[in-house]
RODO-2510 file (C-alpha; in nm, 4 decimals, decimal comma):
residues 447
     n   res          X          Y          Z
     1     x     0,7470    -3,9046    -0,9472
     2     x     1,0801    -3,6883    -0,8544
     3     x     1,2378    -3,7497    -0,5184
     4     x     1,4847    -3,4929    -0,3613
     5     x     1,7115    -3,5089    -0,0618
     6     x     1,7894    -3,2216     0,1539
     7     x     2,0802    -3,2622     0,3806
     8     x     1,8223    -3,1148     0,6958
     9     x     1,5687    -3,3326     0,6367
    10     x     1,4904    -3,6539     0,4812
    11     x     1,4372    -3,7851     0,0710
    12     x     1,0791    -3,6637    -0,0178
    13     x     0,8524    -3,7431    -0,2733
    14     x     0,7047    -3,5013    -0,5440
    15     x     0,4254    -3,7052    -0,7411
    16     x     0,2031    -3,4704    -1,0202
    17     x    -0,0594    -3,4613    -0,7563
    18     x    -0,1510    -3,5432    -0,4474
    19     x    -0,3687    -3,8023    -0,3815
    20     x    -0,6865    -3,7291    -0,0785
    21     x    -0,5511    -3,8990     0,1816
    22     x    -0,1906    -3,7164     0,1679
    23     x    -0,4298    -3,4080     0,1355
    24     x    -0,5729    -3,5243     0,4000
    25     x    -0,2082    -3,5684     0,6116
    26     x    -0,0783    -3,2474     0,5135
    27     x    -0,3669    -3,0768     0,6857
    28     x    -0,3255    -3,3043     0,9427
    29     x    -0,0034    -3,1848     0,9890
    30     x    -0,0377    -2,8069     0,8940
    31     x    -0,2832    -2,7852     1,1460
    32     x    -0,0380    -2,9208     1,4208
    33     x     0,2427    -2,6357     1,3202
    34     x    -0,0128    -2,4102     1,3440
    35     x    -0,0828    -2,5225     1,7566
    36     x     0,2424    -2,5165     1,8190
    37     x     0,3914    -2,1917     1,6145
    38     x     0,0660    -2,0210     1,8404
    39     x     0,3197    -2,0698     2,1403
    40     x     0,6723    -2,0111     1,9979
    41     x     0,4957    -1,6965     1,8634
    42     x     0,2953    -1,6219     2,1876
    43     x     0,6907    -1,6165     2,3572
    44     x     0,8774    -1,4289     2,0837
    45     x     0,6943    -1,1736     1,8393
    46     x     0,5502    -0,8280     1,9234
    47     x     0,4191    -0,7520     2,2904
    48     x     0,6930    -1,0080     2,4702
    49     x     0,9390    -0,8692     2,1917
    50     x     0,8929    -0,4954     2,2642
    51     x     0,8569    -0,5200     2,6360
    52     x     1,2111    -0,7543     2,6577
    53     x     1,3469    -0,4888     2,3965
    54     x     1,2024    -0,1894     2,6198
    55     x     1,3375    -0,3812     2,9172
    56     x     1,7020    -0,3884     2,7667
    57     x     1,6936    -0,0142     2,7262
    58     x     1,6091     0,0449     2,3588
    59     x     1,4794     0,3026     2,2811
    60     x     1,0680     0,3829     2,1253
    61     x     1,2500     0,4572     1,7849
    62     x     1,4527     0,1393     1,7819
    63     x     1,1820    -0,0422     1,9133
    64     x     0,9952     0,0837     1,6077
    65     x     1,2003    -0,0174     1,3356
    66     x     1,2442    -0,4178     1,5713
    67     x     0,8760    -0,4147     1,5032
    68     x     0,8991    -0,3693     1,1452
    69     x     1,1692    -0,6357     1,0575
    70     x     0,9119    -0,8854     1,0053
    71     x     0,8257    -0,6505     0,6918
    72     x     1,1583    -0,5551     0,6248
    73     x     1,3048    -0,8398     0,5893
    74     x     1,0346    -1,0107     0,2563
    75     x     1,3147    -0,9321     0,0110
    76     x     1,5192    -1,2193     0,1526
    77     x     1,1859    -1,4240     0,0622
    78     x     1,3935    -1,4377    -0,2935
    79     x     1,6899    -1,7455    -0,1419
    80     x     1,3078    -1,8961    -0,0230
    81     x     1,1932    -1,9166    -0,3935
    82     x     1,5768    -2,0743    -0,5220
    83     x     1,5673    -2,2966    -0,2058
    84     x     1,1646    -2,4043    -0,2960
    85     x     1,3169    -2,4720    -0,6759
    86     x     1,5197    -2,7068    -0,5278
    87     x     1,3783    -2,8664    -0,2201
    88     x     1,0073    -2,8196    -0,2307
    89     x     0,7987    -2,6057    -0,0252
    90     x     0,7835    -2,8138     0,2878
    91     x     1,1320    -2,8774     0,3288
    92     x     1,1842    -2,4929     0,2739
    93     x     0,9759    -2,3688     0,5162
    94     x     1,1127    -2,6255     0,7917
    95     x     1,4788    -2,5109     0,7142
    96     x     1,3579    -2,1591     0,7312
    97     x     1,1952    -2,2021     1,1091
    98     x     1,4859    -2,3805     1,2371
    99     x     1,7200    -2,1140     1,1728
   100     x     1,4930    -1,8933     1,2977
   101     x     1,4980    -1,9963     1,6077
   102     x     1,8740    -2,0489     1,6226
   103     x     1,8950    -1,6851     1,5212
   104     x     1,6752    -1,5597     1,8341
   105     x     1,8966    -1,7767     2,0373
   106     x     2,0673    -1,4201     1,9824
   107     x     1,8363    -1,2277     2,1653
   108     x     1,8376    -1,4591     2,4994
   109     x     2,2111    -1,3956     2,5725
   110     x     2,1854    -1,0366     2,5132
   111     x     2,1505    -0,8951     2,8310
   112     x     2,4710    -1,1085     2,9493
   113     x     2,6561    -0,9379     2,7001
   114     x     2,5623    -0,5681     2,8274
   115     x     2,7147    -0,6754     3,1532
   116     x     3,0371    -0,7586     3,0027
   117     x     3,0527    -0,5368     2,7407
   118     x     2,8234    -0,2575     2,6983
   119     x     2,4362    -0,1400     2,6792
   120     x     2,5350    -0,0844     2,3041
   121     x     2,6136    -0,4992     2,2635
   122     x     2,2779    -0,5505     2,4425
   123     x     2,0795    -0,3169     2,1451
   124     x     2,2847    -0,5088     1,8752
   125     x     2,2457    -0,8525     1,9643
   126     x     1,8788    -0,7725     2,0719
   127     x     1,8435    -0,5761     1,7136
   128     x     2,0661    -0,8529     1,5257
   129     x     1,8580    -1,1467     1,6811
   130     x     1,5278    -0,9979     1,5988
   131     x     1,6133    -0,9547     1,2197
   132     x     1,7591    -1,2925     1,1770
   133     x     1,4698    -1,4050     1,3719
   134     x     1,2571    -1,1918     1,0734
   135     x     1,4709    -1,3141     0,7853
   136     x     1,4547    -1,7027     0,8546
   137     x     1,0829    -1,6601     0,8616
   138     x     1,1301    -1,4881     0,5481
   139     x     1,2557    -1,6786     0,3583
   140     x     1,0487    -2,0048     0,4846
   141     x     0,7251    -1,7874     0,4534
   142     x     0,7177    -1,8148     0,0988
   143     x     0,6008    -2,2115     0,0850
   144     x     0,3256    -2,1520     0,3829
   145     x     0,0453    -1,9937     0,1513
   146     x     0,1091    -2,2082    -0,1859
   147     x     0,1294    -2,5520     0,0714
   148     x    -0,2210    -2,4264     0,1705
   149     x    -0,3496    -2,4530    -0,1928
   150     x    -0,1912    -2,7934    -0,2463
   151     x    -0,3272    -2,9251     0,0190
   152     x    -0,7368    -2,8016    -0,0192
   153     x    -0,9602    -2,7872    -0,2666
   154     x    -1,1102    -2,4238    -0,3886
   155     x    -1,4456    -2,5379    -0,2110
   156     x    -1,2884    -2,5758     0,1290
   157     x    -1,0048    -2,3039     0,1394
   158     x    -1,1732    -2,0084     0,3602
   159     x    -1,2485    -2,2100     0,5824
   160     x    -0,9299    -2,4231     0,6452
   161     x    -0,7601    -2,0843     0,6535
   162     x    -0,9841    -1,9547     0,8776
   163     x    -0,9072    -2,2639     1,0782
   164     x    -0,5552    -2,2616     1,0605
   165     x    -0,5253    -1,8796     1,1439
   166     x    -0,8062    -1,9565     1,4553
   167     x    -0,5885    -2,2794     1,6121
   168     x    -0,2619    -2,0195     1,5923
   169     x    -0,4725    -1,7671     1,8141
   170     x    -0,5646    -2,0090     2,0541
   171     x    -0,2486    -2,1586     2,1406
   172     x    -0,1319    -1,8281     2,1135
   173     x    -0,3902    -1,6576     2,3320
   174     x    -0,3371    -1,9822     2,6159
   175     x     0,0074    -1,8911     2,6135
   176     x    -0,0144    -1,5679     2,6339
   177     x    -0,2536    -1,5833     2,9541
   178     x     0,0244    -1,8733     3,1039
   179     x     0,3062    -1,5584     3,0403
   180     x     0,0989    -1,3184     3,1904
   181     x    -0,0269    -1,4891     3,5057
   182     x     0,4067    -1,5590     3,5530
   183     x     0,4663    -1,1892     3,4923
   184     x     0,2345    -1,0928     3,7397
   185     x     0,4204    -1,2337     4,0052
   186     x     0,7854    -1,1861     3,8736
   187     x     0,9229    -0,9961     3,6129
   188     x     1,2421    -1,0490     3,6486
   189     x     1,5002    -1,0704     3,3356
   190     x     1,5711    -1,3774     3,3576
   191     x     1,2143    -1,4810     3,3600
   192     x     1,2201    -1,3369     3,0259
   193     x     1,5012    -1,5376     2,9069
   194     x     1,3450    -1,8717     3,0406
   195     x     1,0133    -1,7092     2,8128
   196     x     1,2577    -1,6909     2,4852
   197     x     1,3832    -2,0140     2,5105
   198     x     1,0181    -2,2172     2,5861
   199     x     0,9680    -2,0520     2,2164
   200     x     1,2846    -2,1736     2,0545
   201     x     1,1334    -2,4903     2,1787
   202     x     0,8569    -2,5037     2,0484
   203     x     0,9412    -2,3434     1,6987
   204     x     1,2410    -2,6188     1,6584
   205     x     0,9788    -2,9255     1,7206
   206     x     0,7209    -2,7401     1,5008
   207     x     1,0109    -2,7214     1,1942
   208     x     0,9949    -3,1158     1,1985
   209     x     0,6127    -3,1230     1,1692
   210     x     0,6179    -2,8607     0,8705
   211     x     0,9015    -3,1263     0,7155
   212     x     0,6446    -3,4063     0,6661
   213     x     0,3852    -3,2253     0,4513
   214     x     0,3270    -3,3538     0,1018
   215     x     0,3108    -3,1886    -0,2236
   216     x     0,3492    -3,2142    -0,5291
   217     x     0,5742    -3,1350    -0,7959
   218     x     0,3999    -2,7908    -0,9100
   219     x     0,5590    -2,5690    -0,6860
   220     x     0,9138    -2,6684    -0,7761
   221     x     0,8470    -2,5632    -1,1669
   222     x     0,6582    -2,2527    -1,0516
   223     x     0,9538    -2,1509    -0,8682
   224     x     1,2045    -2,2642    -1,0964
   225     x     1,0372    -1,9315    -1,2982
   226     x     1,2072    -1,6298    -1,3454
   227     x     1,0678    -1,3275    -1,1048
   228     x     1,0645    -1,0887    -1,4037
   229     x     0,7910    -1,4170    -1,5550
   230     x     0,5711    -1,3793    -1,1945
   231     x     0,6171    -0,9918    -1,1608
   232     x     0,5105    -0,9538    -1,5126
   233     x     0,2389    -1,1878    -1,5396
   234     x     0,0951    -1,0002    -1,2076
   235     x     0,0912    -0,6806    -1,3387
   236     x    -0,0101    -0,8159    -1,6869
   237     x    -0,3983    -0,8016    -1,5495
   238     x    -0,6000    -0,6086    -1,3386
   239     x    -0,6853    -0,8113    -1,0658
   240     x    -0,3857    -0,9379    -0,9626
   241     x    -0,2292    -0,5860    -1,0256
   242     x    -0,4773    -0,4657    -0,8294
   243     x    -0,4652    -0,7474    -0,5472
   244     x    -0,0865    -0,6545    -0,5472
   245     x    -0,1844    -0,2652    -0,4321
   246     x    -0,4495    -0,4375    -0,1447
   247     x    -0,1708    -0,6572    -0,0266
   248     x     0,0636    -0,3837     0,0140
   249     x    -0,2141    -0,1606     0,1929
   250     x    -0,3678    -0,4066     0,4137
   251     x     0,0016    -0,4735     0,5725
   252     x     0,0660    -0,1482     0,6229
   253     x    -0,2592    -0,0767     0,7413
   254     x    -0,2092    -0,3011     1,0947
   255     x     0,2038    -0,2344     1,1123
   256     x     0,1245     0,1426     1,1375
   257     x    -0,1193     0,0868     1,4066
   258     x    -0,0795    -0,2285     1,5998
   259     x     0,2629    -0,2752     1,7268
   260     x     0,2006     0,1400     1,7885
   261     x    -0,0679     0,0792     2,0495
   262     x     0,1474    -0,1448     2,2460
   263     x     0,4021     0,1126     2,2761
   264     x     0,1346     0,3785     2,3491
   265     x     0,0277     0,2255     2,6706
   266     x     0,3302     0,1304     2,7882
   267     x     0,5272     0,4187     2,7049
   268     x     0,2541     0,7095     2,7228
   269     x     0,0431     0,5743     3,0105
   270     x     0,3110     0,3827     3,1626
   271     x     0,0805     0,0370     3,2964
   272     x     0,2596    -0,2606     3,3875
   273     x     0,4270    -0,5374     3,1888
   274     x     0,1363    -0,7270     3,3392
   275     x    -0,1138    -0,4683     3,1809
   276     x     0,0439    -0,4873     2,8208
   277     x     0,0127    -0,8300     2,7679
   278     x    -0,3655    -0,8405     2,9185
   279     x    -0,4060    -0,5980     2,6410
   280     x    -0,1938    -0,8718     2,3925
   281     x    -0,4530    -1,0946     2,5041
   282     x    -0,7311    -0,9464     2,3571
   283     x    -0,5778    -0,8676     2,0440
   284     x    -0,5452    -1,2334     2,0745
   285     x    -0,9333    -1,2747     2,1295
   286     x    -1,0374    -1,0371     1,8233
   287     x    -0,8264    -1,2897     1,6474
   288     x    -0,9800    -1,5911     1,7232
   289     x    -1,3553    -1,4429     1,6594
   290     x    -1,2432    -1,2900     1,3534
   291     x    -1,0512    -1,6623     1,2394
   292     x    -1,4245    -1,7973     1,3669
   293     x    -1,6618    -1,5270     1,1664
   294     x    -1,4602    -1,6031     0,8710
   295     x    -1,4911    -1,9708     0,8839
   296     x    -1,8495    -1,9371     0,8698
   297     x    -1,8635    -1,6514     0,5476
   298     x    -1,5653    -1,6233     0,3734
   299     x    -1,6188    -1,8810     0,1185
   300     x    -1,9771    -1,6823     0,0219
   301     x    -1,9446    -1,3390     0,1067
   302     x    -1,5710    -1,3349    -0,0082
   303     x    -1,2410    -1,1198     0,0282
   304     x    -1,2958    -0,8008    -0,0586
   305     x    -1,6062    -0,6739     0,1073
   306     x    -1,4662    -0,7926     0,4161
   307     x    -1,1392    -0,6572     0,3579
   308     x    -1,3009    -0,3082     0,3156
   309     x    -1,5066    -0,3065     0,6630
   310     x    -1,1623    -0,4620     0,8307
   311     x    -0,9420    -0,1346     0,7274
   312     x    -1,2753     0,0639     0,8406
   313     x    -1,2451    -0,1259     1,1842
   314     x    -0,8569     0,0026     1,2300
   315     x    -1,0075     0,3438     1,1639
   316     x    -1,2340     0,3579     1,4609
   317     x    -0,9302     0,1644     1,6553
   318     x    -0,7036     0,4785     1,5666
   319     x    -0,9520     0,7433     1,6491
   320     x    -0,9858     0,6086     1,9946
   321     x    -0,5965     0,6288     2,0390
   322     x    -0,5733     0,9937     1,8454
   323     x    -0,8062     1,1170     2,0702
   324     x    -0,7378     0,9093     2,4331
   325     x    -0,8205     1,0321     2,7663
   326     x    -0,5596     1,1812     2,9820
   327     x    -0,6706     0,9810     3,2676
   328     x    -0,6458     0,5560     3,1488
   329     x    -0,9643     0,4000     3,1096
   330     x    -0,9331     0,0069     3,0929
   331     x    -1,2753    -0,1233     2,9592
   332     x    -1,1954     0,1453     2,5985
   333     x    -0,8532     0,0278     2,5869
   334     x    -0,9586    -0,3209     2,5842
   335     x    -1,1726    -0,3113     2,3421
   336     x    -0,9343    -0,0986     2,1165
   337     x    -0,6998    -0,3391     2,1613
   338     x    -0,9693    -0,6690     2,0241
   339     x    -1,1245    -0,4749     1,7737
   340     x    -0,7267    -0,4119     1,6683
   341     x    -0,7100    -0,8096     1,6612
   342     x    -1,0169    -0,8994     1,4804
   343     x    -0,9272    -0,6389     1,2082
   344     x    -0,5423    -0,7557     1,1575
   345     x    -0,6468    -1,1487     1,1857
   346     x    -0,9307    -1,0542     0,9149
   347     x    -0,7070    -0,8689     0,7123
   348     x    -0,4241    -1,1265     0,6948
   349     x    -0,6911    -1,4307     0,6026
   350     x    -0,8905    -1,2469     0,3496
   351     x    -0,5506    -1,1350     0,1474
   352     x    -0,4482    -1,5258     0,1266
   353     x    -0,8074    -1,6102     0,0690
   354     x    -0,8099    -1,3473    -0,2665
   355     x    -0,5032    -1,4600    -0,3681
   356     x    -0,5711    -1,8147    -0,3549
   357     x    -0,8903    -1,7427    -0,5416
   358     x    -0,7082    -1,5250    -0,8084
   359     x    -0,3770    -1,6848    -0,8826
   360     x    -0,3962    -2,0295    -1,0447
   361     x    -0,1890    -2,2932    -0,8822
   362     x     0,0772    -2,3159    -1,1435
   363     x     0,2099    -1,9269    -1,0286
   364     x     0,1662    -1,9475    -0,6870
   365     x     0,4942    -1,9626    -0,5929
   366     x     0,6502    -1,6713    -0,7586
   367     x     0,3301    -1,4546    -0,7303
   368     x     0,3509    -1,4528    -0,3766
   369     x     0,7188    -1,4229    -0,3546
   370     x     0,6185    -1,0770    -0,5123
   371     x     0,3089    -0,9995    -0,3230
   372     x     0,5229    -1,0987     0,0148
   373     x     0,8312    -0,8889    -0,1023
   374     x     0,6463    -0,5675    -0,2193
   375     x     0,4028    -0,5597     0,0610
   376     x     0,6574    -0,6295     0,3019
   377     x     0,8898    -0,3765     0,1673
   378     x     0,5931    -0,1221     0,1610
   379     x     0,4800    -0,2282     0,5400
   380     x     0,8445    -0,2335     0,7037
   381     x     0,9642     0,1188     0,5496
   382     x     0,5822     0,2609     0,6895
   383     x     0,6988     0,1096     1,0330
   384     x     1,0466     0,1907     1,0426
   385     x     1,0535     0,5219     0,8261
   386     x     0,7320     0,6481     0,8693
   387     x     0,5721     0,5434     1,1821
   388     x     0,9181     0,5622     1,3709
   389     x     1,0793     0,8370     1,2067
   390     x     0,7261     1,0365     1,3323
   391     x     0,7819     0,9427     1,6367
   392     x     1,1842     1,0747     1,6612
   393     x     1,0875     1,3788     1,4616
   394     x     0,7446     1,4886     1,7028
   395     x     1,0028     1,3965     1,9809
   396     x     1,2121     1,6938     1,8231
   397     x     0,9688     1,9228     1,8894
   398     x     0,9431     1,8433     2,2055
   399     x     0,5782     1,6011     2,2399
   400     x     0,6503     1,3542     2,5184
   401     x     0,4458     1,0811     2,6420
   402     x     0,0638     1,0251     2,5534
   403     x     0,0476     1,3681     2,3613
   404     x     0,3243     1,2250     2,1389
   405     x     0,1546     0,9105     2,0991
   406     x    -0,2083     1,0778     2,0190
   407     x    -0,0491     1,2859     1,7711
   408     x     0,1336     1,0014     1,6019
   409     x    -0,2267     0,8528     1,5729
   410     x    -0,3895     1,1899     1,4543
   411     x    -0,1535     1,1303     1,1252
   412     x    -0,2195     0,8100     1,1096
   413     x    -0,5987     0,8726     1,0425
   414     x    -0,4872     1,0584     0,7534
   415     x    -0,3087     0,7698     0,5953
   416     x    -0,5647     0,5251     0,6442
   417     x    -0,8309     0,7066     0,4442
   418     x    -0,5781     0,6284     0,1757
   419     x    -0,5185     0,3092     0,2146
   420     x    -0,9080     0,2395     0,2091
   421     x    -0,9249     0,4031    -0,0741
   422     x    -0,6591     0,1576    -0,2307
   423     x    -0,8335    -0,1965    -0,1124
   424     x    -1,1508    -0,0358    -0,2443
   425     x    -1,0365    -0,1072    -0,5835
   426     x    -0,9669    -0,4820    -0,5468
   427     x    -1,1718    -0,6681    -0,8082
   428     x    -1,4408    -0,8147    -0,6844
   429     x    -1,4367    -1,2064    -0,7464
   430     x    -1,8381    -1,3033    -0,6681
   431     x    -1,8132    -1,1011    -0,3621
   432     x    -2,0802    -0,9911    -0,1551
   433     x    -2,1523    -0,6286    -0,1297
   434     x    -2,0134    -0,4761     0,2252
   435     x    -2,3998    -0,3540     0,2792
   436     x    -2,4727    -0,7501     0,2687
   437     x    -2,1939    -0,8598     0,4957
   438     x    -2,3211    -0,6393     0,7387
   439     x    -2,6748    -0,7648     0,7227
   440     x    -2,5499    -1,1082     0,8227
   441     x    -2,5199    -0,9390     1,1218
   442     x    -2,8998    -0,8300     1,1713
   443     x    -3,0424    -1,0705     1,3239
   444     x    -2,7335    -1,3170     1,4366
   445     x    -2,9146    -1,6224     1,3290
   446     x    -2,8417    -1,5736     0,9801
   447     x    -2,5048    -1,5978     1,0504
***
């Protein structure tokens, strides 16, 4: 047994495996962070995010490349991997959320700065908060899906994930409804501040939950390995080279499109903040039925089938928008916006799921330091770069409002074919065919 001592936290533990009940705890306790991350989540990423951001005067490029920080930032996943080596993965990822939420701290002061200063502070420490706020989480990201595998069995993994993922969306979602309902009858600024700091809150308390997790001593050797020993034994055979390529399409499948529709109806049909985070809502909803569905087949029909009819569900999502009315239709938009949420939520479970079932437990660590890193890389430059700089260059030419934002969309049909065509070639690992997954379907029952 090794023990450790972080100066954060307290002296941990590392046996050379865990026994059933700590497996036992540390879902126990996973499960928790998971509650309460759904409401420091629910108050600081995406639609709360970009309307506080689009309330502070930045701008639908800026607010672009915000969105995509969360991608951006997986290089800085690499001081998660020395820390891990060190530390362990619990203690890692606790570290990692506290400074997180120190760093949006950054974000609630902002708009006292533009009245002393300028509008310029406001974008920087808005811009500045949000990236710290990305590059905390990481760099403790890196320990959340190897903690999952040390504390399940193979047997049992789809559906704690699915579990996991469905409690997030439900805290989330009740949050989210809690925001909206105040927003509806004030939305002031400072209501928005008082929003940011609830999830600061939360995400500080949830840090010391994460801290009590067990594991073992695996993950420390596995990320005491060189990356050039994970990045090489990755592309060394062809289904974790090939998982690599569906990572890195799958994320940039749902940054190109998600975080886009928000801005669309805000910015091209120009509904309430009230509106915008009904719509949030039932991304939120998609979520929780897709976490739900998943629970119930993922450990049968496995990853990759469903992975394929998830990216075809963003297509359909993405023709609506290239092709939207002029006049705004609620009941479409709505369900846009939950098939959106089912798809993403599907897409994000079923890429841990494969990689749990394709990477022995012994690599984890590095492995997805470089699926994290490479697909984040790949998803933040297609949200910054491409789905922003598309956006600044169709404003060039003069496309305003929703014919900007159905063009943008148009393109965006374009790249999704190819990314389809990418996850297509994931290996399958005793995977249902997709014509089988959809019989489940037909009649309900069987489901």
């Amino acid at each position: 047994m090794v023990k450790t001592k972080s100066r954060f936290l307290k002296e941990k533990n590392f046996a050379l495996s865990l026994t059933l009940q700590e497996k036992a705890e540390g879902r126990r306790l996973y499960l928790k962070f998971g509650l309460l991350n759904g409401i420091s989540v629910a108050c600081l990423l995406e639609s709360i995010l970009i309307l506080y951001a689009i309330r502070n005067g930045l701008s639908a490029p800026a607010v672009a490349v915000l969105a995509s920080f969360v991608h951006l930032s997986m290089p800085f996943m690499v001081a998660g991997k020395t820390m891990v080596s060190r530390i362990g993965l619990a203690q890692t990822w606790a570290l990692g959320w506290f400074f997180r939420y120190v760093s949006a701290s950054l974000m609630v002061i902002a708009p006292q700065a533009g009245k002393a200063v300028s509008q310029q502070a406001v974008t920087t420490l808005i811009m500045a908060g949000a990236f710290g706020f990305a590059l905390f989480r990481s760099i403790g990201s890196i320990a959340a899906t190897p903690l999952a595998g040390e504390i399940t069995d193979p047997a049992e993994r789809g559906i704690f994930l699915s579990g996991f993922t469905m409690r997030i969306n439900i805290t989330h979602l009740l949050t989210m409804l809690l925001i909206a309902f105040i927003l509806k009858y004030s939305d002031a600024l400072w209501i928005y501040q008082l929003i940011l700091i609830s999830g600061c809150i939360a995400g500080f308390y949830a840090s010391t939950v994460l801290a009590g997790i067990p594991e073992s001593s695996a993950p420390r050797i596995s990320a005491q390995r060189p990356l050039s020993y994970s990045l090489s034994g990755i592309w060394k055979f062809e289904k974790t080279r090939r998982l690599l390529f569906a990572w890195c399409a799958g994320f940039v499948a749902f940054t190109l499109i998600v975080p886009f529709m928000i801005i669309s109806v805000k910015n091209g049909y120009g509904v309430s903040d009230f509106t915008v985070l009904v719509f949030s809502a039932f991304l939120l909803i998609g979520g929780i039925l897709s976490a739900t569905i998943n629970g119930f087949i993922a450990d049968r029909a496995g990853p990759r089938s469903l992975l394929i009819l998830y990216v075809i569900g963003l297509f359909i999502v993405t023709s609506y928008w290239a092709f939207s009315p002029a006049d705004f239709l609620m009941v479409p938009a709505l369900l846009s916006f939950f098939t959106a949420g089912f798809c993403k939520t599907g897409i994000i479970i079923c890429l841990s799921h494969a990689f749990l079932n394709v990477v022995e437990d012994s690599h984890r660590v590095g492995s997805i330091l470089i699926m994290r890193i490479l697909s984040g890389v790949a998803a933040g430059i297609s949200g910054a770069f491409l789905g922003g700089g598309i956006l600044y260059i169709l404003g060039i030419f003069g496309l305003e409002g929703l014919p900007l934002y159905r063009t943008y969309f148009q393109i965006m049909l374009l790249v999704l074919f190819f990314l389809l065509a990418v996850i297509r070639r994931l290996k399958p690992q005793r995977d249902w065919s997709v014509k089988k997954v959809l019989g489940l379907l037909f009649p309900p029952w069987e489901m």
